[in-house]
C-alpha positions in Angstrom: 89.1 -191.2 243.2 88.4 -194.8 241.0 91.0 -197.2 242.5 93.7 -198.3 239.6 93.3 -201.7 238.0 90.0 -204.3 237.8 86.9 -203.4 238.6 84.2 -205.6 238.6 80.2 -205.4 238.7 78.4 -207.9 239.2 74.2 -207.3 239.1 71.3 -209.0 238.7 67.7 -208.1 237.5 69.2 -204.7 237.4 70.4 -204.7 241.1 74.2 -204.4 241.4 75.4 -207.1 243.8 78.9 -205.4 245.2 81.6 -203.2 243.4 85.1 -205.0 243.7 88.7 -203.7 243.1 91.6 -205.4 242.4 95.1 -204.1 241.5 96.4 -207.8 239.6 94.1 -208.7 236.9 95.2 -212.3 237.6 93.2 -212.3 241.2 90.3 -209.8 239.2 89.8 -212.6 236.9 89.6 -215.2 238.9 86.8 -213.5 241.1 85.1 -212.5 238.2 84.9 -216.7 237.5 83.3 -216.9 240.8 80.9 -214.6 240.5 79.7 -216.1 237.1 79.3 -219.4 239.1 77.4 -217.3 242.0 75.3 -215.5 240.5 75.0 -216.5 236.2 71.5 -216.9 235.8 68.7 -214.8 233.9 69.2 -211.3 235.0 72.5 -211.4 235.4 74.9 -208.4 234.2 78.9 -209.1 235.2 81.3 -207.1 234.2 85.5 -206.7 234.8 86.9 -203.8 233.5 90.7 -202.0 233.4 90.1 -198.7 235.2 92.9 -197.3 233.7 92.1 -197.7 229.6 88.0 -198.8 230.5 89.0 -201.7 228.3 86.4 -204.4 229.0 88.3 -207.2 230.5 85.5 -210.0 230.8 81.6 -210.0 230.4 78.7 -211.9 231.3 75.5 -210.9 230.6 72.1 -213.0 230.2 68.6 -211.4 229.7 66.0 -211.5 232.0 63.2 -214.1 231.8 60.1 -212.9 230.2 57.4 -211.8 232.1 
């Protein structure tokens, strides 16, 4: 069972960092802010997303540096 609400990935080089749940999109949002200031850098993939419609919420995504 997907817990109602925000979900949010965040991930980087292609390695997901945590799965978080959260039933208010106001707190959802506001950790999804955080994780941008973590972890946004090359690589980095962070999404928030309303379980309920899959309506992407926020997104973050960068690509990778060249190698």
């Amino acid at each position: 069972m997907t817990p109602t609400g925000c979900h949010l990935t965040p991930a980087l080089d292609g390695r997901r960092l945590m799965d978080g749940w959260w039933r208010r999109e106001g707190k959802a949002r506001k950790k999804f802010r955080e994780e941008v200031g973590d972890h946004g850098r090359d690589g980095a993939r962070i999404l928030l997303v309303d379980t309920e419609t899959d309506a992407e919420l926020a997104r973050y995504l960068t690509d990778a540096p060249p190698a």
